[in-house]
MIKERO-829567 format. One record per residue (C-alpha): residue number from 0; residue in one letter; x, y, z. Coordinates in steps of 0.2 Angstrom, whole numbers, plus 5000, padded with zeros to 4 digits. Example, Ala and Ser with C-alpha at 12.3 -4.5 7.8 and 13.67 -1.06 7.14 Angstrom:
// residues 2
{0, "A", {5062, 4978, 5039}};
{1, "S", {5068, 4995, 5036}};
***
This chain:
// residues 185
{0, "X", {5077, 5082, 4852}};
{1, "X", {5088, 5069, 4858}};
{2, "X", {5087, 5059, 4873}};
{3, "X", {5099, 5047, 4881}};
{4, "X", {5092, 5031, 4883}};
{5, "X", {5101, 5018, 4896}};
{6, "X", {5103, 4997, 4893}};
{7, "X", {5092, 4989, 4906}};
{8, "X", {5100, 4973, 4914}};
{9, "X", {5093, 4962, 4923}};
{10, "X", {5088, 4962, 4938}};
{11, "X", {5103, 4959, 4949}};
{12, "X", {5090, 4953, 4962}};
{13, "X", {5083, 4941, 4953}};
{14, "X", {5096, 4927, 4955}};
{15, "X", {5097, 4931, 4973}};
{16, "X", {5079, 4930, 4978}};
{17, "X", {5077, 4926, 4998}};
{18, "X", {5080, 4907, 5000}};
{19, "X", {5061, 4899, 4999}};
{20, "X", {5058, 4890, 5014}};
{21, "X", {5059, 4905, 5023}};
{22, "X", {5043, 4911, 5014}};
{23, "X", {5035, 4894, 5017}};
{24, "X", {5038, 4893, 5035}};
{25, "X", {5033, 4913, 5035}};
{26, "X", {5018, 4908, 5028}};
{27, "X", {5015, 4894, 5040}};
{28, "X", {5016, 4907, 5052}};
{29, "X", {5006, 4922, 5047}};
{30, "X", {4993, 4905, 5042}};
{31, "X", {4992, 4903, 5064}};
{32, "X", {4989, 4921, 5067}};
{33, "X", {4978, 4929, 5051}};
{34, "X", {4961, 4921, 5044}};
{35, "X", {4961, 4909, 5027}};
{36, "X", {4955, 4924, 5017}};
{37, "X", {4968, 4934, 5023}};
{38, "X", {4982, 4926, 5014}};
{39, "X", {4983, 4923, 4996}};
{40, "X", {4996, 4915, 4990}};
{41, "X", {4993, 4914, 4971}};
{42, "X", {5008, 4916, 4960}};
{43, "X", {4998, 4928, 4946}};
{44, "X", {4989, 4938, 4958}};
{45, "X", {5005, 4941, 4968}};
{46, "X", {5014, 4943, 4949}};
{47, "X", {4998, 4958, 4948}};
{48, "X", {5002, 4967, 4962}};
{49, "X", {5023, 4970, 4960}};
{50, "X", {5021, 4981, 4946}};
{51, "X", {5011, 4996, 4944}};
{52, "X", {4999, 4998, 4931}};
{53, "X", {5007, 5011, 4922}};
{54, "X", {5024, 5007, 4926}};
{55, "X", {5039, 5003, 4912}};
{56, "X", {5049, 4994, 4924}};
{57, "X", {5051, 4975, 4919}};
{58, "X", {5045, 4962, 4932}};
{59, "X", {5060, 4951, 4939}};
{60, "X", {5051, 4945, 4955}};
{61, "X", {5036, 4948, 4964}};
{62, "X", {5028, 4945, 4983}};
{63, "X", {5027, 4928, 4989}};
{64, "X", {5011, 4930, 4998}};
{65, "X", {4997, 4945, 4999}};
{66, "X", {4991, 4949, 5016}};
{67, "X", {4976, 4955, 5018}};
{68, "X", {4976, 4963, 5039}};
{69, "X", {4961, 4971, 5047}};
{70, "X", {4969, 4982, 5061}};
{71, "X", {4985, 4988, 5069}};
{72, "X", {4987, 4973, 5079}};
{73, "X", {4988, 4960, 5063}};
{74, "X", {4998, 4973, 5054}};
{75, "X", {5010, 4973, 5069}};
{76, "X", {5012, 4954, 5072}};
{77, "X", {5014, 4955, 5053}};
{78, "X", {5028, 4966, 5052}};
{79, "X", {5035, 4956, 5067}};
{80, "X", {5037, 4939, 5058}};
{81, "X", {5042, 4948, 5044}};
{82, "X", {5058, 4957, 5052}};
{83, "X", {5060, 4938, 5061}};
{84, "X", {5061, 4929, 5044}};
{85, "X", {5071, 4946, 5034}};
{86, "X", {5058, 4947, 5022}};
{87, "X", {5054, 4963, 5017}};
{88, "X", {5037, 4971, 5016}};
{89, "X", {5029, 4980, 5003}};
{90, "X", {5012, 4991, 5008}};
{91, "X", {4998, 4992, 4994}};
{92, "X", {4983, 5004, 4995}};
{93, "X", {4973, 5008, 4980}};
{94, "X", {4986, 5002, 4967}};
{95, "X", {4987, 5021, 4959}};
{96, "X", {5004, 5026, 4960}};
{97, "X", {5015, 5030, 4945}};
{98, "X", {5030, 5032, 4956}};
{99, "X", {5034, 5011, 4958}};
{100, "X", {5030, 5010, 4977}};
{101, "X", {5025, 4992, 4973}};
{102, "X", {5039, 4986, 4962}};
{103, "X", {5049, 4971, 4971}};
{104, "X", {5067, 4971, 4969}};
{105, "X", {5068, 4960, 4985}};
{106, "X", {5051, 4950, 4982}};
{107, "X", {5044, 4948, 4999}};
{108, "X", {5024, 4950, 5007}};
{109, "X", {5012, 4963, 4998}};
{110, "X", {5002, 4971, 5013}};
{111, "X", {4986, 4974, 5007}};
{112, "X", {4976, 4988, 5017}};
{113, "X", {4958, 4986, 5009}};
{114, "X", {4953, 4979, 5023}};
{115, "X", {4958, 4993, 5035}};
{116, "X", {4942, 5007, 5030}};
{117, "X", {4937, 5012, 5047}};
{118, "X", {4936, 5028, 5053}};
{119, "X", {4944, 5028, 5071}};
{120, "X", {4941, 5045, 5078}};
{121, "X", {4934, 5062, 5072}};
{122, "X", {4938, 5081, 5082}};
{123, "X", {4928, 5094, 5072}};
{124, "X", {4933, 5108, 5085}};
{125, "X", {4951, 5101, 5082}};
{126, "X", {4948, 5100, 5062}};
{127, "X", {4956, 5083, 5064}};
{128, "X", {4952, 5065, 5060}};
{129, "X", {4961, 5048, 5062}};
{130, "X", {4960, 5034, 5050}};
{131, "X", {4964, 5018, 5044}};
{132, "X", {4979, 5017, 5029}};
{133, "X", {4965, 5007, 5018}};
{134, "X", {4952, 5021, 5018}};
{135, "X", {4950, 5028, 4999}};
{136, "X", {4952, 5050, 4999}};
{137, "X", {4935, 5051, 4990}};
{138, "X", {4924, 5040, 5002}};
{139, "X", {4934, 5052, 5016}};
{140, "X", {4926, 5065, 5007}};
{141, "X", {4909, 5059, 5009}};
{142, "X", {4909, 5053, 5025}};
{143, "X", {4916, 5071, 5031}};
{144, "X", {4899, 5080, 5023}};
{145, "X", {4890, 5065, 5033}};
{146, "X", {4901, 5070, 5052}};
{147, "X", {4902, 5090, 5049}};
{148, "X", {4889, 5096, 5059}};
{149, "X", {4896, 5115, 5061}};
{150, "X", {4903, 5118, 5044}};
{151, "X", {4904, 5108, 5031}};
{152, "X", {4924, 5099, 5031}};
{153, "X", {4933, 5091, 5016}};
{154, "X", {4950, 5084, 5011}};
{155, "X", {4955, 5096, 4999}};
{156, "X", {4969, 5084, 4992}};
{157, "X", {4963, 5076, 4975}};
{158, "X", {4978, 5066, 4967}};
{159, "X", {4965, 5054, 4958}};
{160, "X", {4951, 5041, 4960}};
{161, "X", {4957, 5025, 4969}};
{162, "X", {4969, 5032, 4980}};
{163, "X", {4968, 5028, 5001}};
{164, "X", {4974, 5040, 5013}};
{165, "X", {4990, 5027, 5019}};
{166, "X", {4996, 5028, 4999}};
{167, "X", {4993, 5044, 5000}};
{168, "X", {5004, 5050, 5015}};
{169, "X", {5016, 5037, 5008}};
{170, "X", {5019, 5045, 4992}};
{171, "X", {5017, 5063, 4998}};
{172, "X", {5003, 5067, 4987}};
{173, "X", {4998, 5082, 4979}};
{174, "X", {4986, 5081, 4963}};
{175, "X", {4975, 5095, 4957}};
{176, "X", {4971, 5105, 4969}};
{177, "X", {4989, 5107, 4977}};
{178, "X", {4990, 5125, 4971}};
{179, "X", {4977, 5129, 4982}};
{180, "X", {4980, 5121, 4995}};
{181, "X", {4996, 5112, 4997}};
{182, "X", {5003, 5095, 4995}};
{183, "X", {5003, 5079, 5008}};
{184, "X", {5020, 5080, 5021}};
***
């Protein structure tokens, strides 16, 4: 079997990087709006987070900065000083994706939404429920058996342990048991 293999260049971003002082004076600002332990700012945790574990892709930049938000309101004003300064944004649930979400061709702030767990609302007679981005499929899981007081509820969609419910809309997961019952849209 033969397969045709392709020269990887570099990065053609990597030169071009956004100018720094934006990222320093984004920083400055997301520092006035967010707690201290909501911003990390180390360069190999940031380095950790641009490329997916199982990922072949080489590493030419990463985030500046990794945001850690605890509700809609942070990750608004977020995403508002981010679209002021240019920078883009790149979300991060549970860090499971094979499909390169996380990679950084434009470096920019990681969005981190581990701190966003929360169930907001539940409608058994409406077989819905509303969520935060951070909260993991499996802990969804157990906390429907916990609310179901008619019949028992699941989430039937299973792409694998670490995943949250914001990845997995993102990514339009499947996983093993989308035969059955169907894949994320």
């Amino acid at each position: 079997l033969v397969v045709p293999l392709l020269l990887m260049a570099k990065s053609p971003y990597a030169e071009a990087d956004i100018i720094q002082p934006k990222y320093e004076e984004l920083i400055l600002d997301l520092q006035k709006i967010l707690k201290e332990d909501q911003i990390d700012t180390d360069e190999e945790e940031c380095k950790i987070r641009s490329k997916p574990w199982s990922s072949y892709h080489r590493l030419y930049t990463f985030p500046r900065a990794i945001v850690f938000p605890e509700s809609t309101e942070e990750v608004s004003l977020i995403a508002k000083l981010c679209n002021s300064y240019g920078i883009p944004i790149i979300p991060f649930g549970g860090g499971t994706s094979i499909e390169g979400q996380t990679l950084t061709p434009y470096s920019g702030i990681s969005v981190d939404f581990s701190r966003m767990r929360n169930i907001i609302s539940f409608h058994e007679e409406d077989l819905d429920i509303t969520v935060q981005a951070g909260l993991g499929y499996i802990e969804l899981n157990e906390e429907l058996r916990k609310l179901s007081t008619k019949n028992p509820l699941w989430f039937p969609l299973d792409p694998g342990p670490g995943a949250t419910v914001g990845g997995m809309c993102a990514c339009r997961c499947s996983g093993s048991t989308a035969v059955r019952y169907g894949s994320m849209r």
